[in-house]
KOLPADREN-759388 format. One record per residue (C-alpha): residue number from 1; x, y, z. Coordinates in nm, 2 decimals. Layout:
BEGIN
+-----+--------+--------+--------+
!   k !     px !     py !     pz !
+-----+--------+--------+--------+
! NUM !      X !      Y !      Z !
...
+-----+--------+--------+--------+
END
This chain:
BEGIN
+-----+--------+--------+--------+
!   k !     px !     py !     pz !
+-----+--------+--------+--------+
!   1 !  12.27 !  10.48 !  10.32 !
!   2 !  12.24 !  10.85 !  10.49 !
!   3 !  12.55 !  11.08 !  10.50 !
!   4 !  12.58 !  11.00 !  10.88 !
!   5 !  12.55 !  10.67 !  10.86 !
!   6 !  12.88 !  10.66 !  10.61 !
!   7 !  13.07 !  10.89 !  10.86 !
!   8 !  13.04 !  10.68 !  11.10 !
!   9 !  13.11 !  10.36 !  10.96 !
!  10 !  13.43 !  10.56 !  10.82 !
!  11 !  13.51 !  10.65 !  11.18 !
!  12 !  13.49 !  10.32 !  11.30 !
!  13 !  13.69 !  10.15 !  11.00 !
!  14 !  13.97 !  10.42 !  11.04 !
!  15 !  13.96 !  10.31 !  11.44 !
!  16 !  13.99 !   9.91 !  11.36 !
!  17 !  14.31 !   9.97 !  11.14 !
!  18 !  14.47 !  10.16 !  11.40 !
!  19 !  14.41 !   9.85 !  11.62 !
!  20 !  14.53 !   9.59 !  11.39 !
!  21 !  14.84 !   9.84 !  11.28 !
!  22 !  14.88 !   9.84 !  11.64 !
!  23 !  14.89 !   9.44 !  11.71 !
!  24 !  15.05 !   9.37 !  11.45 !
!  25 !  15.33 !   9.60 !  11.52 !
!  26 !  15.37 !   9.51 !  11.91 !
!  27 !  15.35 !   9.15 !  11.79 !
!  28 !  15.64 !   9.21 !  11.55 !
!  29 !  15.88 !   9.43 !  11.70 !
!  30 !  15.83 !   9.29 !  12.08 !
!  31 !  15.71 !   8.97 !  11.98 !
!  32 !  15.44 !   8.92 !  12.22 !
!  33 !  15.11 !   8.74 !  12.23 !
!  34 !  14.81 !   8.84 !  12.07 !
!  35 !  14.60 !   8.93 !  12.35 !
!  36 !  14.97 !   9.12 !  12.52 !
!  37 !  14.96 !   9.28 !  12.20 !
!  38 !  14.64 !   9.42 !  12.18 !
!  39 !  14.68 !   9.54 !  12.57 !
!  40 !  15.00 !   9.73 !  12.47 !
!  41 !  14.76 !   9.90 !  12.15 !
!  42 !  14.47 !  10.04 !  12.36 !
!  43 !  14.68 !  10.18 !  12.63 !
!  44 !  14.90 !  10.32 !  12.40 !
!  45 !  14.65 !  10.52 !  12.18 !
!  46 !  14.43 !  10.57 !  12.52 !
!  47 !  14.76 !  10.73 !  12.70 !
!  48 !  14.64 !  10.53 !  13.02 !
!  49 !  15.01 !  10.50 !  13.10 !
!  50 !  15.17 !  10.13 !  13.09 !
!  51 !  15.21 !   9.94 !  13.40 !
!  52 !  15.33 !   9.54 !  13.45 !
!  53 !  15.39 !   9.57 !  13.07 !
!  54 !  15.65 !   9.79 !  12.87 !
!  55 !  15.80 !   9.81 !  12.54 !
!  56 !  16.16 !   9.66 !  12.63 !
!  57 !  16.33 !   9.65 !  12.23 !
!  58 !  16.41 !   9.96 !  12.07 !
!  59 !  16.22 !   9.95 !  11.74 !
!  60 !  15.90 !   9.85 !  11.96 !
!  61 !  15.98 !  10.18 !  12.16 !
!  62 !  16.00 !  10.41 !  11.85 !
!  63 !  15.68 !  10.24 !  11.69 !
!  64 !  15.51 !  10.37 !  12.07 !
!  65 !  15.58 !  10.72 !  12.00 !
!  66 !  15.44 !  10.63 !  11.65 !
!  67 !  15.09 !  10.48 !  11.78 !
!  68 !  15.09 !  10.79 !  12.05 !
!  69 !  15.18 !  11.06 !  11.78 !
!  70 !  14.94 !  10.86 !  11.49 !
!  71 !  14.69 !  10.71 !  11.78 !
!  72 !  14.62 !  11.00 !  12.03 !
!  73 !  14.58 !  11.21 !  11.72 !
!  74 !  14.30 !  10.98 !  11.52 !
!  75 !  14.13 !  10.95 !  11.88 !
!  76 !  14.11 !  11.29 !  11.91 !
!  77 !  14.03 !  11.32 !  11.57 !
!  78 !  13.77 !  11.07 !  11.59 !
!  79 !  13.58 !  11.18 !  11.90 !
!  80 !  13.56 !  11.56 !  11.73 !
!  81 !  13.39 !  11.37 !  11.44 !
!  82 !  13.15 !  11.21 !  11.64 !
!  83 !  13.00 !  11.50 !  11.86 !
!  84 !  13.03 !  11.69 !  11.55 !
!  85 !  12.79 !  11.44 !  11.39 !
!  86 !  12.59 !  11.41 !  11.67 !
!  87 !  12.55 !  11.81 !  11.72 !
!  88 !  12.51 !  11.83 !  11.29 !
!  89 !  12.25 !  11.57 !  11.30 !
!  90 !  12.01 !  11.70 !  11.61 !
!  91 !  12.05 !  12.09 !  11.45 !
!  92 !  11.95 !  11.95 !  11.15 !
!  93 !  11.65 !  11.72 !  11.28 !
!  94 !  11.53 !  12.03 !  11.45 !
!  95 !  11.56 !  12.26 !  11.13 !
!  96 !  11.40 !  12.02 !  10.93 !
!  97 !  11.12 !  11.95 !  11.13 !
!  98 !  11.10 !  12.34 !  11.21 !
!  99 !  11.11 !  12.37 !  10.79 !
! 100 !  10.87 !  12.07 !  10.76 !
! 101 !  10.58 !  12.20 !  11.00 !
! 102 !  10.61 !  12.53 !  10.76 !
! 103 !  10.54 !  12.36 !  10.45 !
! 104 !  10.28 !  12.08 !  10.60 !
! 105 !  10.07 !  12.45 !  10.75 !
! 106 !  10.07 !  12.56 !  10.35 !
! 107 !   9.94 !  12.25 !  10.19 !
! 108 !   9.58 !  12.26 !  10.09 !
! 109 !   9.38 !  11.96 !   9.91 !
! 110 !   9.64 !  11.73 !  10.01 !
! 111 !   9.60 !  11.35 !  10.13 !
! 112 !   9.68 !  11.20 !  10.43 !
! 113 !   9.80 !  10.86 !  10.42 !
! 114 !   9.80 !  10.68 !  10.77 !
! 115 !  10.04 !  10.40 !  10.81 !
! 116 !  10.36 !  10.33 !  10.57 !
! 117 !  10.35 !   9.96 !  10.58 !
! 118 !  10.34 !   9.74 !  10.24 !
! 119 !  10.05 !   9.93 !  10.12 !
! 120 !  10.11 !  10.23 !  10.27 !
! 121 !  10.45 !  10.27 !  10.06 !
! 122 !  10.25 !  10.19 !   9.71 !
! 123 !  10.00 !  10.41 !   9.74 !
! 124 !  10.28 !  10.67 !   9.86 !
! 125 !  10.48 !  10.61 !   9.56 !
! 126 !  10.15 !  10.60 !   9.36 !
! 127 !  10.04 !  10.96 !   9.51 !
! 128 !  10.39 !  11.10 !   9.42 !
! 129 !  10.39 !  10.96 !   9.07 !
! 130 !  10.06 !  11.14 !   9.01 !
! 131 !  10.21 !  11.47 !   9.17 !
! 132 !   9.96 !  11.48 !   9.49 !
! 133 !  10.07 !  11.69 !   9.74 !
! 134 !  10.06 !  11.41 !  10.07 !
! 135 !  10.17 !  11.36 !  10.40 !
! 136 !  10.23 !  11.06 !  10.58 !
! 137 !  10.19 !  10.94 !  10.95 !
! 138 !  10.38 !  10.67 !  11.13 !
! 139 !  10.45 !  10.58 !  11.47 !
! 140 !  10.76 !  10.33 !  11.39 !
! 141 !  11.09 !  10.55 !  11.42 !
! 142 !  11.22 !  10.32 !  11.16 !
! 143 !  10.96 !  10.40 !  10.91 !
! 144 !  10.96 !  10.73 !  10.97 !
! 145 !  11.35 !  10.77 !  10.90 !
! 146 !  11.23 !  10.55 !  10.57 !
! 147 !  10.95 !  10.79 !  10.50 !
! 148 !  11.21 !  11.13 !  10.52 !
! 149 !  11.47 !  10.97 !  10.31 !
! 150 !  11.20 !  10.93 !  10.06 !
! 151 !  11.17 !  11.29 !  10.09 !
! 152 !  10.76 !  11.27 !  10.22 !
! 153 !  10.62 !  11.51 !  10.41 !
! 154 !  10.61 !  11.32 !  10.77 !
! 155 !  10.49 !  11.34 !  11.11 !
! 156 !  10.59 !  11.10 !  11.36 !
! 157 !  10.28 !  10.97 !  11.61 !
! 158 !   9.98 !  10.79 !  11.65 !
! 159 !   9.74 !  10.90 !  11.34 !
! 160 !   9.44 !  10.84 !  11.62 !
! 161 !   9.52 !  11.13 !  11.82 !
! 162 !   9.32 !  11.49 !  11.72 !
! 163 !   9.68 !  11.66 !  11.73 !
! 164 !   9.89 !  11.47 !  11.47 !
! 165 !   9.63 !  11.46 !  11.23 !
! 166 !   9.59 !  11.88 !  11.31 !
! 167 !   9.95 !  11.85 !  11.27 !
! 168 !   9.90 !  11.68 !  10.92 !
! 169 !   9.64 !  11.98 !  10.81 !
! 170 !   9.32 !  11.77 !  10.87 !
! 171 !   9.13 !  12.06 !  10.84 !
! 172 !   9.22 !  12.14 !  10.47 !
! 173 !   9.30 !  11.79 !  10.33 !
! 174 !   9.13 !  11.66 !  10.02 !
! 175 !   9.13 !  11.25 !  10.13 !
! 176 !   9.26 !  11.07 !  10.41 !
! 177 !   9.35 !  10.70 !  10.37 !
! 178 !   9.36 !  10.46 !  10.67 !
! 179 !   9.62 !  10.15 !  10.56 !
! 180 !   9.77 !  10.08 !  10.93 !
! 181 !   9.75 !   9.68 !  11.03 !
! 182 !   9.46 !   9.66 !  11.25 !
! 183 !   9.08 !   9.74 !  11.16 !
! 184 !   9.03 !   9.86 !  11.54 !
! 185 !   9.32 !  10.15 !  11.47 !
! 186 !   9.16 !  10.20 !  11.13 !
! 187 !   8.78 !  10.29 !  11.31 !
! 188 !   8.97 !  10.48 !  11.58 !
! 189 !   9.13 !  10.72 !  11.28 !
! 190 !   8.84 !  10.70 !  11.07 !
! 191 !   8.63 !  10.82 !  11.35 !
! 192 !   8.87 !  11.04 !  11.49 !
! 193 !   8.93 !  11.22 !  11.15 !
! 194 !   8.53 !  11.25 !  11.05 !
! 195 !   8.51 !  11.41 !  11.36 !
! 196 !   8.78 !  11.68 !  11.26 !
! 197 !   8.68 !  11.74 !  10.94 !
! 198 !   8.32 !  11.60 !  10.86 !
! 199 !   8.38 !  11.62 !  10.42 !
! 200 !   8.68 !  11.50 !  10.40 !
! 201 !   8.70 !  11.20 !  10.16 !
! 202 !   8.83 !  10.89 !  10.38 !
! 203 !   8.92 !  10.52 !  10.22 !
! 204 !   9.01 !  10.27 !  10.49 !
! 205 !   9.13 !   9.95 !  10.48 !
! 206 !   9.00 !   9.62 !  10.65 !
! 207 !   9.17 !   9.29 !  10.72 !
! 208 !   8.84 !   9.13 !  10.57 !
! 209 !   8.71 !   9.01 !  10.86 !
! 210 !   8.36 !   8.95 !  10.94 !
! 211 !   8.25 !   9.29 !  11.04 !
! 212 !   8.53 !   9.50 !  10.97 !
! 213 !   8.35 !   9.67 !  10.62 !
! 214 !   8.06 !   9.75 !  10.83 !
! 215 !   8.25 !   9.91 !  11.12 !
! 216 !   8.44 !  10.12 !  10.91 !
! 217 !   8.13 !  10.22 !  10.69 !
! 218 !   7.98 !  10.31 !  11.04 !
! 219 !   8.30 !  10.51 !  11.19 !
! 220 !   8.27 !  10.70 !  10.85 !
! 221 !   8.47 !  10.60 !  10.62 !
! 222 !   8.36 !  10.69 !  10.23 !
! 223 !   8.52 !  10.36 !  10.10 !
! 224 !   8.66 !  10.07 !  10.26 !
! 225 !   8.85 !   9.83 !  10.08 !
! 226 !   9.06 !   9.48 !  10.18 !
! 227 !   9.35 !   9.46 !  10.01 !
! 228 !   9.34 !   9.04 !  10.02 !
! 229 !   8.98 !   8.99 !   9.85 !
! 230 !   9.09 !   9.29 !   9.60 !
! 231 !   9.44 !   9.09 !   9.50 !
! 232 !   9.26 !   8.73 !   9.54 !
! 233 !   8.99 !   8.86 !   9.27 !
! 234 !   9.26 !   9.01 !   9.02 !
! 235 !   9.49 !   8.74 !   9.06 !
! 236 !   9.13 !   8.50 !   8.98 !
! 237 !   9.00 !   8.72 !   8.68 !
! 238 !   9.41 !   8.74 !   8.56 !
! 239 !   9.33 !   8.33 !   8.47 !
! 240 !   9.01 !   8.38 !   8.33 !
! 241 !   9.04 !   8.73 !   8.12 !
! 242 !   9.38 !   8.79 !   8.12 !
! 243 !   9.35 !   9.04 !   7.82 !
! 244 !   9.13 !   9.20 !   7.97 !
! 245 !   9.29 !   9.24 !   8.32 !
! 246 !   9.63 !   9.36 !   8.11 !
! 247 !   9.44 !   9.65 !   7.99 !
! 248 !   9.31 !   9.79 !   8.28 !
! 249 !   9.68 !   9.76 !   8.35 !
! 250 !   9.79 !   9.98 !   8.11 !
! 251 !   9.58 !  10.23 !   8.22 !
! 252 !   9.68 !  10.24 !   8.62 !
! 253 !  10.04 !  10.21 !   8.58 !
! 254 !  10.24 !  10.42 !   8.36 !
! 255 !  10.40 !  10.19 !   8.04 !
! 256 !  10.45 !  10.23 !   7.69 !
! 257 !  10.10 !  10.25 !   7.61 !
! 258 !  10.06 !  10.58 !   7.86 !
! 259 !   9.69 !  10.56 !   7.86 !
! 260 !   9.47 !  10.62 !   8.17 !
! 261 !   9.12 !  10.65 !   8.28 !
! 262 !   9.09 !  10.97 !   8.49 !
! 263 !   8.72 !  11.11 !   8.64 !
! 264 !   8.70 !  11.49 !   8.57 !
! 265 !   8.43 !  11.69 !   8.78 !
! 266 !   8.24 !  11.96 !   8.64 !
! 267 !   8.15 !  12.23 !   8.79 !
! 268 !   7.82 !  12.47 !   8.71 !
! 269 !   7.98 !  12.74 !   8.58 !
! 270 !   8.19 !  12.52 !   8.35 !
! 271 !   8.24 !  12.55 !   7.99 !
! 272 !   8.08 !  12.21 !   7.90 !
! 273 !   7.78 !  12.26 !   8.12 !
! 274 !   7.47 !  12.23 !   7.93 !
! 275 !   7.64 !  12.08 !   7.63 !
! 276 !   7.57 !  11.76 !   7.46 !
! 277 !   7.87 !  11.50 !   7.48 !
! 278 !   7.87 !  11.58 !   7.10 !
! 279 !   7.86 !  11.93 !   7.09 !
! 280 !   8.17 !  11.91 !   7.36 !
! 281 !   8.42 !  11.81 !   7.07 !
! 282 !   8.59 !  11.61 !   7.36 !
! 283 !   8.62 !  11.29 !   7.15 !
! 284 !   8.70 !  11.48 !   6.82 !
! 285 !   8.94 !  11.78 !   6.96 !
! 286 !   9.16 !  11.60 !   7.24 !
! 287 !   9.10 !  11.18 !   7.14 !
! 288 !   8.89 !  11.13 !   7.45 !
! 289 !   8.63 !  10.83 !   7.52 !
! 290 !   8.42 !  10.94 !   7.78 !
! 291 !   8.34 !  10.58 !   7.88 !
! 292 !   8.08 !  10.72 !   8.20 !
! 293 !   7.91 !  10.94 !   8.36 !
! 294 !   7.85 !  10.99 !   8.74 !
! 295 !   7.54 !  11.19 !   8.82 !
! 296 !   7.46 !  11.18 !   9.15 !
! 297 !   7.58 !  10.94 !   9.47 !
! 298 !   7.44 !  10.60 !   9.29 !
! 299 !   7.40 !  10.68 !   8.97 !
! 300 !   7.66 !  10.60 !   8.67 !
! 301 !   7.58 !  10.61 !   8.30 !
! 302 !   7.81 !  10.34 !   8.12 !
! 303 !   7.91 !  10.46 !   7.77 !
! 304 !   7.66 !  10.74 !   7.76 !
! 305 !   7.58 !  10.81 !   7.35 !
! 306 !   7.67 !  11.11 !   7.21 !
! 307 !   7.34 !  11.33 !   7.28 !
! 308 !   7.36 !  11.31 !   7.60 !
! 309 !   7.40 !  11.69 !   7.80 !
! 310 !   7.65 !  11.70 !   8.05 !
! 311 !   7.49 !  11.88 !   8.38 !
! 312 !   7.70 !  12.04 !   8.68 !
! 313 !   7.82 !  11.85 !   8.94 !
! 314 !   7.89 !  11.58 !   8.68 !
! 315 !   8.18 !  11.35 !   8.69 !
! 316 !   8.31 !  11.23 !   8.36 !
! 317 !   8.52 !  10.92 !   8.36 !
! 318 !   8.71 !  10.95 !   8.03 !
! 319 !   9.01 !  10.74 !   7.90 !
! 320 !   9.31 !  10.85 !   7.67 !
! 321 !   9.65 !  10.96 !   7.63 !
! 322 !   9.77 !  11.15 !   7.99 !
! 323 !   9.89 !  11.46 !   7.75 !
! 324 !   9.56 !  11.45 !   7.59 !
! 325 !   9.41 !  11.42 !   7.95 !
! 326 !   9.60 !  11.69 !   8.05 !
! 327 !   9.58 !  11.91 !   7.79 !
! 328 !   9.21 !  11.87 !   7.81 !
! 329 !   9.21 !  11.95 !   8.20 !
! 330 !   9.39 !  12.30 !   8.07 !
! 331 !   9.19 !  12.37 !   7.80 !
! 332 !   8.85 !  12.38 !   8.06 !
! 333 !   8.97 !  12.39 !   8.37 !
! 334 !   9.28 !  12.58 !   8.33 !
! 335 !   9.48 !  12.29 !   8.55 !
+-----+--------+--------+--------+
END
């Protein structure tokens, strides 16, 4: 629960025990009816003045000038609290976006993740538990507030329009990813961020209806995924190879065994360039499988044997220990 959202309630709990102090003490001293009793309460505290209706015994006289000098002042009180909260909260909304636009205009190789629905908040917390620099885009002012509690990067609008996704540094992001509900606002971003930034990497997702893959394919999306046939076929090969479905568990989520497969590209002027996967000492210096090799758009080398050079523009998909993954990534790359 925010900070504002406990003043408040505060306010108004304070406010409802002044009102039952109040009943209950016109009900005792001038024994009166609830509803009489209540009456006498809010024009006392609200300093209407009394008219048909007037403390007539004089302990229910001096516990008036108690609910005027104890009510007026928590009114008063409680009204300064609230435009102070209002005022506090619109400065602040306004610095922080102010402060937010700054730091979205300095990101560079970030992701964009359209849409913080079911999906959209795993992959979010995924991105963040990997330390990728993202922002996210939502339209719902619920999910937004949701999405800057979390302390994201957010910008509030329709991810379609050229201007929010400028806003979200389209034209120096890494990958965008398309989760919102529908495939037809999925093409309309896809479309609308290809446009803006023709090599950006985009993954969209699609419902899995007839159609939808090709669409998306077509608006330009890199990869295009559907959540439903990818969780139908885990939940499926969980039955039949459950052992083997736990291990390529243990290397997307982080657990006691801490291992992870991880793609690393290599560049032409890299270190390993040129080099044999033997010569590389990868396996003997950092305990490193490299289980495949990308070359090219289509072409993948599964468990590529130890002569085999390692070219530029090569992606190695390696599995191991994240330090070992890391401290490899240092030790060539200086990451």
């Amino acid at each position: 629960m925010s900070e504002t959202s406990q003043k408040v309630i505060r306010i108004i709990t304070g406010f409802l025990v002044l009102l039952l102090i109040g009943i209950v003490g016109y009900m005792y001293f001038e024994n009166t009816t609830f509803v009489d009793a209540l009456y006498m309460t809010i024009i006392t505290i609200s300093t209407v003045g009394y008219g048909d209706m007037v403390p007539v015994h004089t302990a229910g006289k001096l516990f008036t000038v108690f609910m005027v000098l104890c009510g007026v002042g928590y009114v008063m009180y409680m009204l300064s609290k609230i435009i102070e909260t209002v005022v506090e909260g619109g400065l602040r909304e306004i610095m922080g976006k102010r402060q937010m636009a700054k730091e979205l205009a300095r990101l560079k190789n970030h992701y964009i993740v359209c849409g913080y629905g079911r999906i959209g908040k795993v992959i979010c917390a995924t991105l963040d538990e990997n330390e990728k620099s993202f922002a996210v885009i939502e339209s719902d002012p619920e999910e937004y507030n949701a999405i800057a509690e979390a302390g994201y990067y957010v910008i509030k609008g329709d991810a379609s329009e050229d201007e929010i996704l400028k806003k979200a540094g389209i034209d120096h992001a890494e990958g965008l990813i398309a989760v919102v509900s529908t495939d037809a606002d999925n093409v309309f971003i896809t479309l609308t961020a290809r446009g803006l930034n023709p090599g950006i990497n985009i993954m969209a997702r699609s419902s899995g209806a007839l159609g939808s893959k090709r669409k998306l394919k077509r608006a330009g999306a890199d990869r295009v995924i559907s959540p439903y046939t990818i969780g139908g076929m885990r939940m499926a090969h969980s039955v039949i190879r459950p052992n083997v479905i736990d291990f390529l568990e243990a290397t997307m989520v982080v657990d006691e065994y801490n291992l992870q497969i991880e793609e690393l590209a290599v560049s032409e002027t890299a270190e390993l360039q040129g080099k044999t996967l033997m010569d590389s000492n990868i396996r003997k210096s950092f305990d490193i499988i490299v289980i495949g090799i990308k070359r090219g758009d289509d072409n993948i080398l599964f468990n590529p044997k130890p002569d085999t050079v390692i070219l530029g523009k090569d992606i190695l998909i390696v599995l191991g220990k994240r330090q070992q993954i890391a401290a490899l990534k240092k030790s060539i790359w200086g990451e």
